[in-house]
N, C-alpha and C positions, 0 to 999 in steps of 0.2 A: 853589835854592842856587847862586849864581857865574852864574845868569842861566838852569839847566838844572834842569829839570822833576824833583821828588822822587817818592817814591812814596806810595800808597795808605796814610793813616792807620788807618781802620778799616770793616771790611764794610760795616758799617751809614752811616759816614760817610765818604767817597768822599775830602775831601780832605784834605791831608798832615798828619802828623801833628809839631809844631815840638819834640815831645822829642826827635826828631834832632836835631836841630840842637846843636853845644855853644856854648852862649851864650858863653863866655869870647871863640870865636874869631871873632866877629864884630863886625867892621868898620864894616858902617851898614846900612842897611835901605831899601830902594829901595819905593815904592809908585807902582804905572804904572796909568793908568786909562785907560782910551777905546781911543783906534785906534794908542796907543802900546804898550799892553800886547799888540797882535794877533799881534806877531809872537811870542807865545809860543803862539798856538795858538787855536784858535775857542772853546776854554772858555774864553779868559781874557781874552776883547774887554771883558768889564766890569772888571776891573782884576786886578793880580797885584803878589804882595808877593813882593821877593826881594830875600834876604840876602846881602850879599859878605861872605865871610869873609878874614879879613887875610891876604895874601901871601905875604909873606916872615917871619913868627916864626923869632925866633932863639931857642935859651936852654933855659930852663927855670923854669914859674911853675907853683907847686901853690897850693891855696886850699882853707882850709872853712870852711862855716859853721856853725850849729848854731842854730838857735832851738826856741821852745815857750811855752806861755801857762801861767800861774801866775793862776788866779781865785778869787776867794773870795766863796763863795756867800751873798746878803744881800737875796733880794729873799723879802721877809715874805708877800707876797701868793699867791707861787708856794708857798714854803713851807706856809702854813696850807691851801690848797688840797691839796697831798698828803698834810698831816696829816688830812683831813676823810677824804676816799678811805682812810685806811688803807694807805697807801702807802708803799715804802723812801725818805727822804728822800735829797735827792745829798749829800756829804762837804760838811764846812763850806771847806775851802781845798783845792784842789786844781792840781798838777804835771801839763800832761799836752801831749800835741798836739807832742814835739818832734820836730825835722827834722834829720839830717843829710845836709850835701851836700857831697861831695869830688871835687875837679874837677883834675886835671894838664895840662899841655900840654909837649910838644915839639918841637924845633923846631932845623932845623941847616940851611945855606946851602953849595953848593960852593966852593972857593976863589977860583971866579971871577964868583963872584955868578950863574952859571947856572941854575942847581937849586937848589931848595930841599925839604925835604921837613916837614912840620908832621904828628904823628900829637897824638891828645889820649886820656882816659879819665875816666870821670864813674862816680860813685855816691851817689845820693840815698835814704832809705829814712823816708817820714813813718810817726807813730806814729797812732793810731785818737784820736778825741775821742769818744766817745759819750755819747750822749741822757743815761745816767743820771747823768754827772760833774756839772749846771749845774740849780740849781736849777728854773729857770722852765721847762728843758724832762722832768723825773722824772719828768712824767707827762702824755699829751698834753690839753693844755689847751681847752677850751673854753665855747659856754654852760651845756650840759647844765641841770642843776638850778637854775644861776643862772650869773651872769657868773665867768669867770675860774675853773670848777670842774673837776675832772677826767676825763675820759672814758676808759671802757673797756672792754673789747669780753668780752661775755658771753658766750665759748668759755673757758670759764676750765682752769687745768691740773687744778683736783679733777673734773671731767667734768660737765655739764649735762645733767638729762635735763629735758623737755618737751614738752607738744603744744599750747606755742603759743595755748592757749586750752581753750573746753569740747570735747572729744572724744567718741563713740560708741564705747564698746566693746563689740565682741557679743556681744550678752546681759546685759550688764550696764548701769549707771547713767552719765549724762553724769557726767564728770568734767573736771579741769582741773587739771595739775600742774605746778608748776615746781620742779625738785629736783638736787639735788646730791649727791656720794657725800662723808660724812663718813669721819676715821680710822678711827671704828668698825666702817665698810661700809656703813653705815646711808645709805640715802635718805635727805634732811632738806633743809626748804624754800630756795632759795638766797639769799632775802632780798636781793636786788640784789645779793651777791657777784661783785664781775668783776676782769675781767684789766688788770696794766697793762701793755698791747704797747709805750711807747714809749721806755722804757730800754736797749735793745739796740739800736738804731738808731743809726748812725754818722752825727755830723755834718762829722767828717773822714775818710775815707775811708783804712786802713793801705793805705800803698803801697811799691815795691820798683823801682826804676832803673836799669840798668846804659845806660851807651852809651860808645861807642869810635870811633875812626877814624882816619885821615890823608886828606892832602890833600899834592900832589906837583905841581911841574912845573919841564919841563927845555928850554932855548931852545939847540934845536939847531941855528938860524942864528937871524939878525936877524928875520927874518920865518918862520919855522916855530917853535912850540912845542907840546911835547907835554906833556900832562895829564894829570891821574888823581886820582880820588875815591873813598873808601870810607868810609862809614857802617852803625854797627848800632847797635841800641835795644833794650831787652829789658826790659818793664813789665807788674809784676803788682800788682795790685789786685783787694782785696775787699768787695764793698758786702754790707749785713747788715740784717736786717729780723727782726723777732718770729718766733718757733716757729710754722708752720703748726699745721692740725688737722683733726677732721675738723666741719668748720662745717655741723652737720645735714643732712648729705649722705644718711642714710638718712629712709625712710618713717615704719618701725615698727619692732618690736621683737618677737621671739617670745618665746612665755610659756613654752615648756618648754628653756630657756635653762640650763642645770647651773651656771653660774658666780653665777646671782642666787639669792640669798635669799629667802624666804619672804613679809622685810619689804618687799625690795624691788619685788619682782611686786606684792603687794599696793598699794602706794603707787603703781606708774605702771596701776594698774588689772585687774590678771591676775586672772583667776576662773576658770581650766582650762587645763590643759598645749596644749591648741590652740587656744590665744585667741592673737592677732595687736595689740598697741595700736597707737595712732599715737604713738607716741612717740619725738621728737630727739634724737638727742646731738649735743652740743656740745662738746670734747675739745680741748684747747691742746696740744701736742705738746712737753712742756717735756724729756719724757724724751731726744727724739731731737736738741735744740738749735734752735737760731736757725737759719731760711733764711737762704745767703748764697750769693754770687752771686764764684766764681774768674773772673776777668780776666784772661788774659796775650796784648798782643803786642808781636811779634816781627821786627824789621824790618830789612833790609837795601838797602844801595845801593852799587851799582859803575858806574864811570864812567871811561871814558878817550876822548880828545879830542888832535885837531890843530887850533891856530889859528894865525893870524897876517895880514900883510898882503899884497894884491895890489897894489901901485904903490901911491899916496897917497889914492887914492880911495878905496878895496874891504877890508874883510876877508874873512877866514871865520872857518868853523870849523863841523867836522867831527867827531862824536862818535859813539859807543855808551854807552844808558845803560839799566842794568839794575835794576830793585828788585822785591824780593817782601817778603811779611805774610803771618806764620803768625798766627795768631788762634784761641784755645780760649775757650769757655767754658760752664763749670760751676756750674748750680744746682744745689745743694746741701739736703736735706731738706724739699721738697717734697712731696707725699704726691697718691695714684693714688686719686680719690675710689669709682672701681669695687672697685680692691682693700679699701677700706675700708667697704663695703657690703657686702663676703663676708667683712669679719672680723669683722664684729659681729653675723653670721646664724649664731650657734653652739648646737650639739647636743650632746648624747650618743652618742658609738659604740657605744652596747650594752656595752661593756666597764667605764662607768666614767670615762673621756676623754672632757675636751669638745673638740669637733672643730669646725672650721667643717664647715657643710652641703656647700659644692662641696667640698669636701676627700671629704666621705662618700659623696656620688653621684659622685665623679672627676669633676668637671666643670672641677676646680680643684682637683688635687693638693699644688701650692705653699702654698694658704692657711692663716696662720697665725692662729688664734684673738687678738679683740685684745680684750684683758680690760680692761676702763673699769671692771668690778664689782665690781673687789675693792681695794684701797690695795696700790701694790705690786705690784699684777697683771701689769703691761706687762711683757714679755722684749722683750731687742733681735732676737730673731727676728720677735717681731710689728713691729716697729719696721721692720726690711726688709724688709718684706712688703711694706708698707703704702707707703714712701716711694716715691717716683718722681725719682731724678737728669735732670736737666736737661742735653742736651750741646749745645751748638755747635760748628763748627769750621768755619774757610775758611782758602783759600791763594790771594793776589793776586800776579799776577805783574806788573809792566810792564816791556816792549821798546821802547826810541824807536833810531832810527839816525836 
């Protein structure tokens, strides 16, 4: 910005990020390539883009805008595909996706046209579009059974159990089962029954803007002027994807299990309280919501500088310029596939309680039994048991003199 090096847009992407920048107050946009750009530094020998922002504003100019998409849902192909699937169709017209952005600037000159000072302020705040508002995306599309039909992923929210094929149980008969827990609690075949993961999915992304600053300078002779710059940005955003689960992350299943049923042992193959099956679950997490993914950073820049000229020849200019990036981010509903391996290894305490196992031999005091076996079963204690949050966090600083 003004010919001087911004800061750090994001951990993972090194360079600057242009929501600083308040577009209103910019002037033109300079793009330098080759051995022109060098004199900003040996990152920028292959070229550098930098924005002057206008000088002297005087006054005072507010603006806002406000947009958003109005669509209405009419493609028949999409449609009859998720009627086939058994699926929630998208609304037939729908309001959605709108943006507001408000932006001020000000701006006053000394009386002798010496100084001037320009501060500005921005607040932008987009709304979410997701997958399930638009027809052709309710559900994700592909060839599966034939062209154009719906695909979906068999971790369903009523729980899957299976082994995937014929399995040995010992002592007893190869079997082969693929099954589901009905209302009733009943094991019962799952018949292709699947999940549609891609309804929750953001094709717009909700977002949150804040940014502010001024821009200052004061010509303390003909040839000395002093400067100063200040920027900050403040953006949160959340991206969102389908309810984790537990995607048959266990073996097997023990047969003297207190929370299964009779019918249900019998159907995945149990013939004795210490028989062991091979039997999957498969479990959509619909209880604990949709994984998403908290965004927010956080940026500052301070700048103060002397230029001017030496004789007709020479400039300078002489500056300190300071920026940092505070950066968090939080995944959200996630699930710890070990912790979900000890909540579905559940006993008897001798009392009556069904416990998970490490819970009984203390190997795992914290574990909370995660009941798949009954409708209604899950507590959000098993729920935080089970889940695993997601943190990151950095802090960039950069110092140029």
């Amino acid at each position: 910005t003004n010919g001087h090096r911004m800061g750090f847009g994001d951990p993972f992407a090194l360079a600057p990020d242009i929501n600083q920048i308040p577009g209103n107050l910019i002037e033109r946009v300079e793009i330098l390539t080759g051995g022109a750009s060098s004199t900003y530094g040996s990152d920028a020998v292959a070229g550098v883009v930098n924005f002057i922002m206008k000088r002297d504003f005087e006054g005072f100019q507010f603006d806002a805008q406000y947009s958003g998409y109005q669509h209405k849902n009419d493609n028949q192909d999409a449609q009859d595909a998720v009627e086939e699937a058994g699926y929630e169709q998208a609304p037939n017209k729908v309001n959605d996706g709108e943006m507001v952005n408000l932006n001020a600037i000000w701006g006053i000159s000394s009386a002798d046209g010496r100084a001037n000072v320009t501060a500005y302020i921005g607040y932008r705040e987009i709304k979410a579009i997701r997958h399930s508002e638009r027809d052709y995306s309710a559900c994700a599309l592909g060839d599966g059974d034939g062209v154009g039909s719906c695909l979906g992923s068999s971790t369903i929210p009523q729980g899957r159990f299976t082994d995937f094929g014929a399995s040995i149980v010992p002592g007893g008969p190869d079997t082969s089962f693929d099954l589901m827990l009905d209302s009733s609690g009943d094991f019962v075949p799952r018949a292709g029954t699947t999940y549609n993961y891609g309804p929750l999915n953001y094709f717009q992304r909700p977002d949150e803007r804040w940014t502010g600053g001024m821009f200052a300078h004061y010509d303390i002779t003909d040839d000395m002027e002093a400067y100063g710059e200040f920027q900050f940005m403040d953006d949160r955003s959340l991206a969102q994807i389908a309810p984790s689960g537990t995607f048959f992350n266990n073996n097997d299943l023990n047969c003297d299990n207190p929370l299964m049923s009779q019918q249900q042992l019998t159907a995945i193959g149990c013939t004795g309280p210490d028989d062991r099956v091979p039997a999957y679950v498969g479990k959509r997490n619909v209880e604990g919501g949709p994984r998403y993914d908290d965004l927010t950073h956080t940026s500052w820049r301070s700048l103060i500088g002397l230029r001017g000229n030496i004789g007709d020849n020479w400039t300078y200019d002489a500056f300190a310029n300071y920026a940092k990036l505070n950066y968090t981010e939080v995944y959200n509903n996630d699930l710890s596939i070990s912790n979900i391996i000890k909540a579905l290894e559940i006993v008897d305490d001798g009392n009556g309680n069904a416990v998970c196992r490490s819970f009984l031999d203390g190997s795992d005091p914290l574990c909370v039994p995660y009941n798949v076996f009954q409708p209604g079963g899950i507590t959000q204690e098993a729920i935080d048991y089970i889940s695993l949050p997601l943190y990151s966090k950095a802090n960039m600083s950069m110092t140029q003199y």
